[in-house]
N, C-alpha and C positions, 0 to 999 in steps of 0.2 A: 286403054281405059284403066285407072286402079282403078283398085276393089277397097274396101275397107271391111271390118267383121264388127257386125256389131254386138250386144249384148244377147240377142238370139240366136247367135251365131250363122246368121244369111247373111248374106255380102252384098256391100251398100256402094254404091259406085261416090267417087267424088262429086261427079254430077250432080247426084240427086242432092248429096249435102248440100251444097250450096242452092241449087234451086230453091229448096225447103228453107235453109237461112234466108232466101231473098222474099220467100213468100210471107216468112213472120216478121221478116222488117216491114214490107206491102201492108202486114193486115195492122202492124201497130202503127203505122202514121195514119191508116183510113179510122180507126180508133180514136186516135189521139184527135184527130180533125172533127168525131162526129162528137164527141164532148164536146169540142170547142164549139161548134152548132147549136149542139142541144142546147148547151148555156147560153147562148145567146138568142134562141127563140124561146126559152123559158123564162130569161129575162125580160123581153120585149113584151112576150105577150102579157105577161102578171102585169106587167106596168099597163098597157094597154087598156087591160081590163079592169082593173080596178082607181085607176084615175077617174074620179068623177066632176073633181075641181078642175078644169082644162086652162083656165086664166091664169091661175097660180103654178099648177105642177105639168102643163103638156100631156101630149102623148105622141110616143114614137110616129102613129099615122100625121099628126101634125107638123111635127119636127122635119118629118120627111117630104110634105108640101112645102115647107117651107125652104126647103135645100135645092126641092125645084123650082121652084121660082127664081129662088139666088141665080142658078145655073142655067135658066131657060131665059127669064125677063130681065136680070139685072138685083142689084140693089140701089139704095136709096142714095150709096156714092157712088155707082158707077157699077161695072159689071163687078162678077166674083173674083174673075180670072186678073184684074186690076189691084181688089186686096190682098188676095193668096199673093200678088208678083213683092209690093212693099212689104208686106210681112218676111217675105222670106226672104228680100235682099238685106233687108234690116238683122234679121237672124246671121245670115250666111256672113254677113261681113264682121257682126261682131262673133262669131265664133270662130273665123279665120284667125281677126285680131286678136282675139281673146287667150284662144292655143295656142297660136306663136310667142308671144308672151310669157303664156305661162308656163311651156316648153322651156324657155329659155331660163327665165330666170328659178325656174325648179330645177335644172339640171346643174346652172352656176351655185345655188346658194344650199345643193345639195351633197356638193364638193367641195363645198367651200365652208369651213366648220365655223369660223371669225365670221363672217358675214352671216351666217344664215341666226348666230348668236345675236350679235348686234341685232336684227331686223327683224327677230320672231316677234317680239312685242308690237311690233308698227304691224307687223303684217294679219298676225289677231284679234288687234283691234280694229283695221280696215274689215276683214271677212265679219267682224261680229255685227257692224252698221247695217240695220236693217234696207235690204233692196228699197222696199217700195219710197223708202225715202230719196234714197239717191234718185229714184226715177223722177220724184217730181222737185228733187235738183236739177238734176239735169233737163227736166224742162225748163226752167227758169234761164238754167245759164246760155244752153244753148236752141230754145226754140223750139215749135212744133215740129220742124223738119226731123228728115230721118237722123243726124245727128245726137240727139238725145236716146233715140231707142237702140243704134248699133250699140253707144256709149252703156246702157242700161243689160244691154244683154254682153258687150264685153267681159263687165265686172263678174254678172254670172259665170260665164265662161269662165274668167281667169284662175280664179281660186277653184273651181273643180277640177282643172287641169292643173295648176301650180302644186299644190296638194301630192296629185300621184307624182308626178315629174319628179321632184323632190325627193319622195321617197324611194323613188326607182332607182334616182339616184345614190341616195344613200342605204342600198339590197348589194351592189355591184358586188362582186366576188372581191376578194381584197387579194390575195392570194395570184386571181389574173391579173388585177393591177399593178403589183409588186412583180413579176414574173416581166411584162410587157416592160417596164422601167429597166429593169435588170439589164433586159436584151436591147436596153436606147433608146425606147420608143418617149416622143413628146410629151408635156402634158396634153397638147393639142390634136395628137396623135388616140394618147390615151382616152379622150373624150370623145371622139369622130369616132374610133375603132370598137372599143369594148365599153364605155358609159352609156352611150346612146343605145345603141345595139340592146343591151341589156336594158334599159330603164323604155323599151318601147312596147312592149305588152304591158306595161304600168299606163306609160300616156294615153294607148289605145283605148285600153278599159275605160277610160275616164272619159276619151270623146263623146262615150254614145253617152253617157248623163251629160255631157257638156252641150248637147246640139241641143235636147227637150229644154238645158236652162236658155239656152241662146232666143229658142221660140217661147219661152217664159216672160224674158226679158222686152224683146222687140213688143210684145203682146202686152204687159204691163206698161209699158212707157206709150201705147199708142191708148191704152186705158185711159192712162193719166192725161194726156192730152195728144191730139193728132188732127191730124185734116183727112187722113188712109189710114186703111189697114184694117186687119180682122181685128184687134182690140176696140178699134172706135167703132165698128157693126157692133160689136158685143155689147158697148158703151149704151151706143144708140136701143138696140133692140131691149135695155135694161129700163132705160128712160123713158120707154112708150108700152113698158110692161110684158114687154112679148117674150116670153120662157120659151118657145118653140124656137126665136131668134138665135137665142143665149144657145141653147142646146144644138142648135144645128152649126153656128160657129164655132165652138167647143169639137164637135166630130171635125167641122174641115182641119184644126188645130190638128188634133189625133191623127187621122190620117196623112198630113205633112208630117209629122213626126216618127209615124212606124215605116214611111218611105224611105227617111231619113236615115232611119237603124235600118234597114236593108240593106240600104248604100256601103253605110259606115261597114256592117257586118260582112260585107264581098271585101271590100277596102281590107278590111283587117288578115280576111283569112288567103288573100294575096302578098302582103306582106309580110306575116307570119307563114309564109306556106314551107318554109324551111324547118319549123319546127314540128317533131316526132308527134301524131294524137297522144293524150292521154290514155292512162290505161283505163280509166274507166268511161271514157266515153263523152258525147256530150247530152243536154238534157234538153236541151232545144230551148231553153228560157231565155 
């Protein structure tokens, strides 16, 4: 067993340092957790209780009937577990489509100085066209099917991912890439090897705002028009005045989404799990 001397000069075993390190990491996540409680039953209850309008502004006890009923009876299109599955296939596919995309062409037109020149203009004034207009383009063009909503949340997707891609691509160390040329390596080589590699903590970061636009998008476009989905509940529950609607489809929203960053968040620190912690740690945000 060491020993170690501390500042009173009594000898402190390594054990106990780390136990004690382990007990004030323990007491600051049960800290950090009972904030996050407090604020949230200090929020629910102020709301609770001072809501007197219940037609117009809800209250949490309602909002919360009303999530069971979703989930115990059904709703008015069918059960819950039917619009969570379109909403999120509508999501999942445009944010597949969407990243790969704009994986791709951020990594080519971020290497590629002639190209990314020509196509900056095309491509700022594509990102500046207001969403909700293309969503109810692409109703038109292609229909209430889920086609218009993957398409709607695609776009979201692309430009938050094309964006970091691009610049990850153009961080790369030049010095490694000059050095890998030297020693023979491809362009195709240098791209697979040291471009990507490097420009994938850029891509990562930007999936997780990428998946909230993807369930932005599907949920807009099934707004704008749908036969499914938690956007047409939303729709619906706005039409017949029901705020407790609105409010308890807006959490299943939330909650698919902070699943979502869970995922993405394991995803990441598996594929990152090569690189050193920083030195000052993380913040948990």
């Amino acid at each position: 067993m060491s020993l170690d001397m501390t500042f009173t000069g009594l000898p402190v075993s390594t054990e106990d340092i780390q136990a004690k390190a382990r007990r004030a990491a323990r007491n600051r996540v049960l800290g950090v957790w009972a904030l996050r409680v407090g604020l949230i039953v200090a929020w629910l209850g102020s709301w609770e209780l001072s809501v007197s309008d219940t037609f117009t502004y809800s209250k949490p006890s309602l909002v919360w009937e009303r999530l069971v009923e979703w989930f115990t009876e059904g709703t008015a299109l069918g059960t819950i577990w039917e619009q969570i599955a379109v909403t999120l296939q509508e999501a999942v596919y445009g944010f597949v489509l969407g990243a790969l995309a704009g994986v791709v062409l951020g990594i080519l037109l971020g290497r590629n100085q002639f190209l990314a020149e020509a196509l900056a203009p095309f491509i700022k004034a594509a990102n500046a066209v207001p969403r909700i207009v293309l969503a109810a383009l692409f109703v038109i063009w292609f229909g209430l099917d889920m086609t218009s909503k993957v398409a709607t949340a695609f776009v979201l997707v692309f430009f938050a991912v094309f964006f970091n891609a691009f610049q990850g691509a153009r961080e790369v160390d030049r010095n490694l890439v000059n050095n890998a040329r030297i020693l023979g390596a491809s362009r195709l080589q240098v791209l697979t090897s040291i471009v990507v590699p490097s420009a994938t903590s850029w891509i990562l970061a930007s999936l997780h705002v990428a998946f909230g636009f993807a369930l932005i998008g599907a949920v807009v476009g099934e707004y704008t028009g749908s036969s499914a989905g938690l956007g047409l509940l939303i729709n619906q529950s706005q039409g017949m005045f029901d705020s407790a609607g609105i409010y308890a489809g807006m959490i299943v929203i939330t909650v698919i989404a902070l699943i979502a960053e869970w995922v993405l968040t394991a995803v990441e620190k598996r594929l990152l799990s090569w690189r050193p912690p920083s030195a000052g740690g993380e913040a948990g945000i």
